[in-house]
N, C-alpha and C positions, 0 to 999 in steps of 0.2 A: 504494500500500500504506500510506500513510501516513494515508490517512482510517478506515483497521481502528485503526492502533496510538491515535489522536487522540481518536475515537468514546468518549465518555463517556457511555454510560449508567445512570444511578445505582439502587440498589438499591430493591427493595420495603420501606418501612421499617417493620421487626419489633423488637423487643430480641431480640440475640444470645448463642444458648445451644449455645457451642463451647469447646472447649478451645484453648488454644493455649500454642504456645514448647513444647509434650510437655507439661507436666503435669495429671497424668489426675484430680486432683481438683477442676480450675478450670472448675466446672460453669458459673458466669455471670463474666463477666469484668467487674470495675472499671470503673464509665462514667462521666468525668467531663463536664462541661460549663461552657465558659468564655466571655464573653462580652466580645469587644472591640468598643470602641467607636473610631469614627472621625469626626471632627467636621469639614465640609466648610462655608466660612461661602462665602455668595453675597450680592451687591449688589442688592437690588431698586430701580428708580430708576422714578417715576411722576409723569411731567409735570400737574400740577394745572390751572395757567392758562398762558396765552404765557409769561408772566413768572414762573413760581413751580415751581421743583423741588424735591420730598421725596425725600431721598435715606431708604431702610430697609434695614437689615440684618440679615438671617433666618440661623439656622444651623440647616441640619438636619441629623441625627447618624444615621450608618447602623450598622445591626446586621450584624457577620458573627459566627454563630456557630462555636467552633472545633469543629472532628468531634474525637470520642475512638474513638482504636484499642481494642480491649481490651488489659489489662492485660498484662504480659509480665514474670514472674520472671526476671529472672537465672540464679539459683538452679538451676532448675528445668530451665535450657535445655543441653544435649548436645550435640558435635560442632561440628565446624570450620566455620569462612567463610572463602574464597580471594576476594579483590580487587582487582585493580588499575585501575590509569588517570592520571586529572588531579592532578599535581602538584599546581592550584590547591584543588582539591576534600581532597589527603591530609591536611592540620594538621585540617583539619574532621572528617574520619571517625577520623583520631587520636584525637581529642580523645569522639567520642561513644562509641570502642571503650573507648576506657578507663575512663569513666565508666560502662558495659556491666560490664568486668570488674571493677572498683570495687564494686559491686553483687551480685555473686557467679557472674558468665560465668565457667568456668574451663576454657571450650575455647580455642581458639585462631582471632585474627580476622587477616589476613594481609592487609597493603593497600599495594602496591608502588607507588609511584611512577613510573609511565612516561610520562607524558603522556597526553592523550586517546585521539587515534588509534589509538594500539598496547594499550590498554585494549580499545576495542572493536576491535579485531583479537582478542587472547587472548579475549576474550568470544564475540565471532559467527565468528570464522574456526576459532582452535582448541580453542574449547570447555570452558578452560582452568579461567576464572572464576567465582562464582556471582553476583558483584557486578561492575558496571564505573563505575565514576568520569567524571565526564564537566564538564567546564567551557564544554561546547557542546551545542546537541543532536544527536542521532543524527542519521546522514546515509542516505538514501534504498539509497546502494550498500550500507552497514553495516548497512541491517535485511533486504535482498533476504540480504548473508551469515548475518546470523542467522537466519532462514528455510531456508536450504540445507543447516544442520545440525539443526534442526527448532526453532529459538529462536522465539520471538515477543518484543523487544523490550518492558519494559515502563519507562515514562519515572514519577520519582521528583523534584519539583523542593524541594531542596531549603535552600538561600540564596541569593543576591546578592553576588555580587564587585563592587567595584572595581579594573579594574587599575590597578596602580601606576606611573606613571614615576618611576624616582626617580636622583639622584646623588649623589657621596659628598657626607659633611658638610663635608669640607674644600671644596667648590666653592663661589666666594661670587657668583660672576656670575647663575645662571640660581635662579628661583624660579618661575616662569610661561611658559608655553610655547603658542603656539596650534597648531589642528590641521594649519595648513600646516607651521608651522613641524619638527612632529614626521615629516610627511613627509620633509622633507628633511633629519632631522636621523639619520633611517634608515635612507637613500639616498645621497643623492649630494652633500651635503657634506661636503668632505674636512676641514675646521676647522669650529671655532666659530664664528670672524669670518663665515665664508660665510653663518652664519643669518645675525644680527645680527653688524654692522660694531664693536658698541663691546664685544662678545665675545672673548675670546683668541684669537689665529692659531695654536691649538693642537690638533694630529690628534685629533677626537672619538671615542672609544674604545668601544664597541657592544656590551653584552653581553646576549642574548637570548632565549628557550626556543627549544629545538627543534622542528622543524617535525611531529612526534609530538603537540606541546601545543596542547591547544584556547586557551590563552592566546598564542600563536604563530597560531594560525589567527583567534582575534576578533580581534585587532591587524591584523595585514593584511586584515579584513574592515572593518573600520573605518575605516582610514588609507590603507590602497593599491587599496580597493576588490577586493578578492577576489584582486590579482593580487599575488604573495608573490617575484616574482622581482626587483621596485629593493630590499627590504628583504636577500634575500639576496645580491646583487652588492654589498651595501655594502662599504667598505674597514675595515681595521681591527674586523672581525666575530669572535666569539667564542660560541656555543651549549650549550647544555647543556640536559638535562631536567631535571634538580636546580637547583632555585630557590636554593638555597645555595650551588652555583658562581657564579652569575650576582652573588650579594649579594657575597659573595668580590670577585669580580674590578671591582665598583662601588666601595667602599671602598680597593680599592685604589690609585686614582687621580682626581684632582681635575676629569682631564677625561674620567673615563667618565661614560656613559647607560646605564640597561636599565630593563625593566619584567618586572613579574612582579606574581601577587596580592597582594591589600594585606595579609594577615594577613603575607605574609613580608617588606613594610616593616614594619611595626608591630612583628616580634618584631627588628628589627634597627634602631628606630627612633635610636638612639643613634648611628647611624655614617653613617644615610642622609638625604638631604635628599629628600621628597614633592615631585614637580612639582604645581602647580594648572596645571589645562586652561581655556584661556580665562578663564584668571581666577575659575574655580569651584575650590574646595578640595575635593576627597574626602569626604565622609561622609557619616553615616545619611542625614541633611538634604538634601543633593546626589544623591544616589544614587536616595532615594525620589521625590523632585518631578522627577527625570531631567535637572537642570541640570549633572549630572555627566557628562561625554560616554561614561566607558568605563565602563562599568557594567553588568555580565552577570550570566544566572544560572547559578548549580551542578545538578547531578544527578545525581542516579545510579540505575544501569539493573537491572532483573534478570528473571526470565523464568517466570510461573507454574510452569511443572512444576517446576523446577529449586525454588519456594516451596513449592510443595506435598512433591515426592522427601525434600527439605531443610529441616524445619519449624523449624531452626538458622539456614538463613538468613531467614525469613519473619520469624520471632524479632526477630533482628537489623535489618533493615531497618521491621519496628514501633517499636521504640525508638528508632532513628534517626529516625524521624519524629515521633516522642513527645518525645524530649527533645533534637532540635538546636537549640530555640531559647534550650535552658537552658546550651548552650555556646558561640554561634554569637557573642557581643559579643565574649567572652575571645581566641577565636581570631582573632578580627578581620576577621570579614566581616558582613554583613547579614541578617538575614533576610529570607525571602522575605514577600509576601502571603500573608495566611491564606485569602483565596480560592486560592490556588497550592497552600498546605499542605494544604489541604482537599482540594484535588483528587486533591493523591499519596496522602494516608490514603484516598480512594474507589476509586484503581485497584488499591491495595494489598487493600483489603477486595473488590472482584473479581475481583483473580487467586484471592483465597480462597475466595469464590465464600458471602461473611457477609456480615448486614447491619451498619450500623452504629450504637449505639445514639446517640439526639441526632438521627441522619436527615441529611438536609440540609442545606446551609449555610442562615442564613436569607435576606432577601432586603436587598439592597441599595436602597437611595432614594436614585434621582437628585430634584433639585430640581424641582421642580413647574411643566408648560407648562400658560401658558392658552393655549386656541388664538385666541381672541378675541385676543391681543395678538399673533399672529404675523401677519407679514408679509412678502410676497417668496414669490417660485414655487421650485419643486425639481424636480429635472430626473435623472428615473432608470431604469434600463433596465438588461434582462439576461434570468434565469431566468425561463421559463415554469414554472416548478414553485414560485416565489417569487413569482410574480405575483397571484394569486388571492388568498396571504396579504395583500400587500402592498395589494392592493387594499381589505380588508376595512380595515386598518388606514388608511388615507388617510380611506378612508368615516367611520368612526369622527370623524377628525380634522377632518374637515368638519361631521358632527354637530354636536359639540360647538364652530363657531364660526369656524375656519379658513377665511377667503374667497378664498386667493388660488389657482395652480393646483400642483398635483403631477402632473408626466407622468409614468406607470408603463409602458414600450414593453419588451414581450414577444418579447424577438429571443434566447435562449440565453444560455447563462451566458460560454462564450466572446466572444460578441458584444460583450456588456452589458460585460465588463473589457475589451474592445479602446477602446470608447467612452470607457470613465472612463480607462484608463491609457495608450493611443498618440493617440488623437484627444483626450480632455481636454473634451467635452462635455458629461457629468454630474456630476448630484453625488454619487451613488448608485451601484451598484453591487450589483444582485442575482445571488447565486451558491446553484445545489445543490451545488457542491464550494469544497473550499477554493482561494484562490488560489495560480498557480502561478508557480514561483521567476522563469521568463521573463517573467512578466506584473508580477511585483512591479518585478523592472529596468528594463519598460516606463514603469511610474508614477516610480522614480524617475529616468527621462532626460524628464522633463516638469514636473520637480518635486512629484512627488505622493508619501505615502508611505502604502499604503493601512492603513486600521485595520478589523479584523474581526472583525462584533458576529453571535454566533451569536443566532438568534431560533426554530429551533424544530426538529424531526425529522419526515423523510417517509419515510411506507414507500412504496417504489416498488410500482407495481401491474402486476401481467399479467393481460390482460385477454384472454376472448374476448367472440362478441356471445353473449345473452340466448337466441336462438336454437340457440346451441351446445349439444346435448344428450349431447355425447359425453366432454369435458375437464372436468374441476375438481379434479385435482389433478397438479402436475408436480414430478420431482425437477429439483436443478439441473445435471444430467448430459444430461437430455431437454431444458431450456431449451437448452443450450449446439448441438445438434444440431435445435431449431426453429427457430432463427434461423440457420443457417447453412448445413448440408449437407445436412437433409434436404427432399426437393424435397415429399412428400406428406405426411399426417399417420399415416397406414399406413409411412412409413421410422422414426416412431416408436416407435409401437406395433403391432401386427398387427392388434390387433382395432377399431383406429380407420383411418374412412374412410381409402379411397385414390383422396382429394382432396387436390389442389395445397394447401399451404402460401398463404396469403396474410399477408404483414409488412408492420405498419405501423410504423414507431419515426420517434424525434425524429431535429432532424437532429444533424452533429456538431458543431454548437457548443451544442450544448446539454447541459447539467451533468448532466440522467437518461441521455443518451446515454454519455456519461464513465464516470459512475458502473456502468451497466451493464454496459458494454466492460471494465473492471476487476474487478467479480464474477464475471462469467459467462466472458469469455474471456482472462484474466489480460493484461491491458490491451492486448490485439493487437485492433486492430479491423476487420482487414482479412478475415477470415470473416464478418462481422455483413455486411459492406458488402456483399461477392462473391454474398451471398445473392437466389436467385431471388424474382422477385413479390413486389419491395421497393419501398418506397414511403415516404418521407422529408417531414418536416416538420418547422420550428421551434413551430410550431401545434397546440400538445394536441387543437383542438378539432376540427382537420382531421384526426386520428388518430381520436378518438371514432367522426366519422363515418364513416368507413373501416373499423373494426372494426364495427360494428354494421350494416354494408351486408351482411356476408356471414356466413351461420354458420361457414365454414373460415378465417376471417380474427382475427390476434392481432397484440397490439400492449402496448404498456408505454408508462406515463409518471407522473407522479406520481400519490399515493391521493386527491388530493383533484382530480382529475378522473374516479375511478372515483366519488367519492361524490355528484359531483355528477351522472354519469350515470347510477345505478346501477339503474335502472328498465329500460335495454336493455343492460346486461355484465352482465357473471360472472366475478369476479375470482379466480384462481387459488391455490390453498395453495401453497405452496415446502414441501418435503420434511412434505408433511404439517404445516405450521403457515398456518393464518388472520393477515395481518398485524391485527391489533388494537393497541389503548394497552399490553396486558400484552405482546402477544408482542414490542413492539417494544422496551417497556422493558425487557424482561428480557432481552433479544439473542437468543432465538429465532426470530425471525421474519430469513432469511438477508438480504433486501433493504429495509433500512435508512440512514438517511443523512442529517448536517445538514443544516440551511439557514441560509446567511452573509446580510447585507448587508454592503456596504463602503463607506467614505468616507473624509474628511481631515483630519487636525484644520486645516490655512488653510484647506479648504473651510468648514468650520463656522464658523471666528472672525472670516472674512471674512462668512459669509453664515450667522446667526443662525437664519436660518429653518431650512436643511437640521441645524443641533445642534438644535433643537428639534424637529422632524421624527423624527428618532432617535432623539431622549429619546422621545418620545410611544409612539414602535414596542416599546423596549424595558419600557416603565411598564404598556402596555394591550396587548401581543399575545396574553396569556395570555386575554383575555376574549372573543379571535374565533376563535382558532387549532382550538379545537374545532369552531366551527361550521363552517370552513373547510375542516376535514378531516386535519389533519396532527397533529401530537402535541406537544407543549409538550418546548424544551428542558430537559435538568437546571436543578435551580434554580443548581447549582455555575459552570454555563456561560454559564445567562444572569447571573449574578452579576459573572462574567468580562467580559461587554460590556459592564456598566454602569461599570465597573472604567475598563473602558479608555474610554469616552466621559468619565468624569470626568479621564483623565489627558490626554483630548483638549482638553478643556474647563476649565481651569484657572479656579478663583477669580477676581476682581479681587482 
């Protein structure tokens, strides 16, 4: 369920002519547009003669454009907002509600402090909130809850915490801490001395959030690896969800520890002493180039209907995204990326279901491959429904000069991350879904930590053969019962043959297969499989030919194997919609879906060729992907992978 809430597909871009926040004479809304620049400097080094190196230094400057919400009166705006959640998340919505009502809100905005977890509890279990707070993100069980009262989850990111370890100012021994060291300082040493011998033999005194707080759950995701039970068996342990018990009971003695966000060291910075991690200090500087170890982002949640029912909180949650960054230093956190920001002003403008004026983010510029200077093979495998892309783009990369090899091996998406993350074979990593939490623990017990660069959207296809005179269009109630229990095409419909069913589908490790299993049969795949006159393959093309042998024969697998065949299929409408570029972009079209690659930033810095490889993918996919057959990711998303390839790929 998590690829519905993630699915970013960006709007048709129009200037928007809506009112909003209620007031009825805001015929075009305020569009502003702001341009930040980011200045990324890279080393060119080109050996002349044996003996003679020119070192040059190029700096290219990427554009991200910031999106503008429409405007939002204060004034103007009526009625309440109820919210709770992340303690670490409340100084931040403090600080933007009241700058809200500063302005002329004069309802009432309600933001209780409970920690994360029990935020989204009152949010998806009892229904409670319009807002939820969140210092982590939603958890898979907590959108299945919001779902069962009819929520749909909507993710809103809105800054960057560091957390803080911090002790009182009276402690003059500790100033720097490593991350073993914080292990055990959580855990299971009963003094000081037991970290460090030339520390005091004095009882370490623990004060910490509660196991409610998403800052209690990154801590032990960080430090104890997921597992939260050495940090609570500690001795001399004390909790609280209130960050200002916890500051309290630090100050109060020379030999406590706690952590909590850094906005509540900073407002207590008089009484507390900041640990540095590894010898990194906390800040903008540390936090953005990620040399700061604890460093998360903020959130917060809320649920179309509940924006649309409540046009108070829609209101509210535009501003919030409009002017966190005008109070986000004061309060003492980070801002996030404006690719990040851009992304919540996009989901926000589709729960609204507006476009947004300005459009798009623009496009980011990675540094420029020649492929003439790369060298070294890359080595990569997975999705059959990323193959065909992937292929095109290699070709490309060879066009233009690359002599050495690229294996692309078409064995599923499962497959292809069994490869890169338990065996450690590729460099690569092609996926139709995103990867999954067992698969990421696989990578990192081998030391890998995967990074994932979205490169395009596929409508899945259902297909019969060409010869099929009787189908072309199915709802997804009839899909659900072609693939599974009914044995003829007449248990369909009455007035269609009563001939066997014949099923072609991929196999299960493959990501159309995934993805299907989770549309069609709310991810149970055990009707899909049970089903008669079944016939299984990781091989698209061994499906093709199997549906085109028979007119009573159907089958599914990605669009750009009906495009390529399309001279013997007949690809199916879902509820009456043609997948096309419109239906897909605009979320009409039901069978819809990224496409990932994945890699490493050691894979890359070790082996130059596969970051360049990636660069290339993500610089020219856009100029094949149409030929190919699939649909070009948001510009917002591919912005997102070049985002994170530069954070893979550090400067010299």
């Amino acid at each position: 369920m998590r690829l519905k809430l993630f699915a970013v597909l960006t709007l048709a871009l129009v200037l928007l002519l809506a009112a909003c926040g209620g007031s009825s004479d805001a015929t075009e809304p305020e569009t502003i547009t702001e341009t930040v620049q980011v200045e990324v400097t890279r080393t060119v080094t080109e050996t002349e003669t044996v003996v003679e190196t020119v070192t040059e230094t190029e700096t290219v400057v990427e554009t991200v454009e910031v999106l503008a919400l429409p405007a939002v009166d204060p004034l103007a705006v009526s009625g309440d907002v109820v919210s709770a959640g992340s303690s670490t998340v409340f100084p931040l919505a403090e600080a933007v509600a009241e700058q809200f009502r500063n302005e002329g809100y004069s309802g009432n905005i309600t933001i209780d402090s409970i920690g994360s977890g029990a935020g989204f509890e009152r949010f998806c279990v009892a229904g409670e909130t319009d807002v939820s707070n969140a210092s982590r993100p939603i958890r898979d069980t907590e959108i299945e809850s919001c779902e069962a009262i009819g929520r749909t989850p909507i993710e809103f990111r809105v800054g960057t915490d560091a957390l803080a370890v911090t002790v009182s100012a009276e402690n003059d021994f500790v100033t720097d801490v490593t991350l073993e060291e914080l292990t055990a300082i959580f855990s299971t040493a009963e003094t000081w001395a037991d970290v460090r011998s030339d520390w005091p033999a004095e009882p370490i005194q623990r004060f910490i959030p509660g196991t409610d707080s998403g800052t209690f759950d990154y801590f032990v995701e960080e430090i104890f690896d997921e597992d939260e039970a050495p940090a609570l068996s500690a001795s001399n342990l004390q909790q609280s969800e209130d960050d200002n018990v916890l500051v309290q009971g630090i100050t109060g003695s020379p030999y406590a520890i706690g952590f909590f966000g850094y906005a509540y060291y900073q407002e207590n910075a008089d009484s507390l002493t900041i640990l540095n991690i590894e010898g990194v200090e906390p800040s903008a500087t540390s936090v953005e180039d990620g040399s700061y170890a604890l460093a998360r982002p903020l959130f917060i949640y809320s649920d179309a209907t509940i924006m649309q029912e409540k046009p108070q909180v829609a209101a509210y949650i535009n501003y919030f995204l409009s002017h966190v960054n005008e109070v986000i230093d004061e309060v003492g956190y980070f801002p996030s990326s404006t690719v990040a920001l851009n992304n919540a002003k996009q989901s926000w403008a589709n729960a609204q279901n507006v476009s947004l004026a300005g459009g798009q983010t623009a496009g980011v510029t990675l540094p420029a491959v020649d492929p003439l200077a790369v060298s070294g093979d890359v080595v990569s495998a997975g999705s059959s429904t990323v193959f065909p892309l992937a292929e095109a783009v290699a070709e490309l990369f060879r066009n233009e000069g690359y002599s050495d090899n690229i294996t692309i091996d078409s064995i599923g998406s499962g497959a292809g991350l069994e490869r890169f993350c338990v065996a450690g074979e590729t460099d690569v990593a092609n996926a139709s879904r995103p990867i999954r939490d067992s698969e990421i623990e696989s990578c990192e017990a081998i030391g890998r930590t995967p990074i994932e660069f979205r490169v395009g959207t596929d409508a899945l296809a259902v297909t019969v053969s060409a010869e099929n005179d009787f189908v072309t269009d199915v709802t997804l109630e009839e899909l659900t019962a072609i693939f599974s229990t009914a044995e003829t095409w007449a248990d369909v419909r009455a007035e269609w043959p009563a001939e066997p069913i014949q099923r072609f589908i991929p196999g299960t490790d493959s990501g159309t297969f995934d993805y299907f299993v989770e549309e069609i049969f709310d991810e149970d795949e055990a009707p899909a499989l049970s089903a008669s006159n079944l016939q299984q393959s990781e091989d698209d093309n061994v499906l093709v030919q199997g549906i085109t042998g028979s007119p009573y024969a159907i089958g599914f697998f990605g669009y750009a194997y009906y495009q390529e065949n399309q001279d013997t299929l007949t690809i199916l409408n879902i509820e009456g919609v043609e997948p096309s570029a419109t239906s897909v972009e605009d979320g009409s079209y039901p069978l819809a879906r990224p496409l990932f690659i994945y890699s490493d930033a050691t894979i890359m810095q070790e082996k130059p060729q596969v970051a360049d490889y990636i660069n290339f993918f993500l610089t020219n996919v856009n100029e094949v992907i149409d030929e190919v057959g699939y649909f070009p990711a948001s510009t917002a998303a591919l912005n997102q992978a070049k985002v994170n390839w530069l954070n893979a790929n550090p400067t010299p």
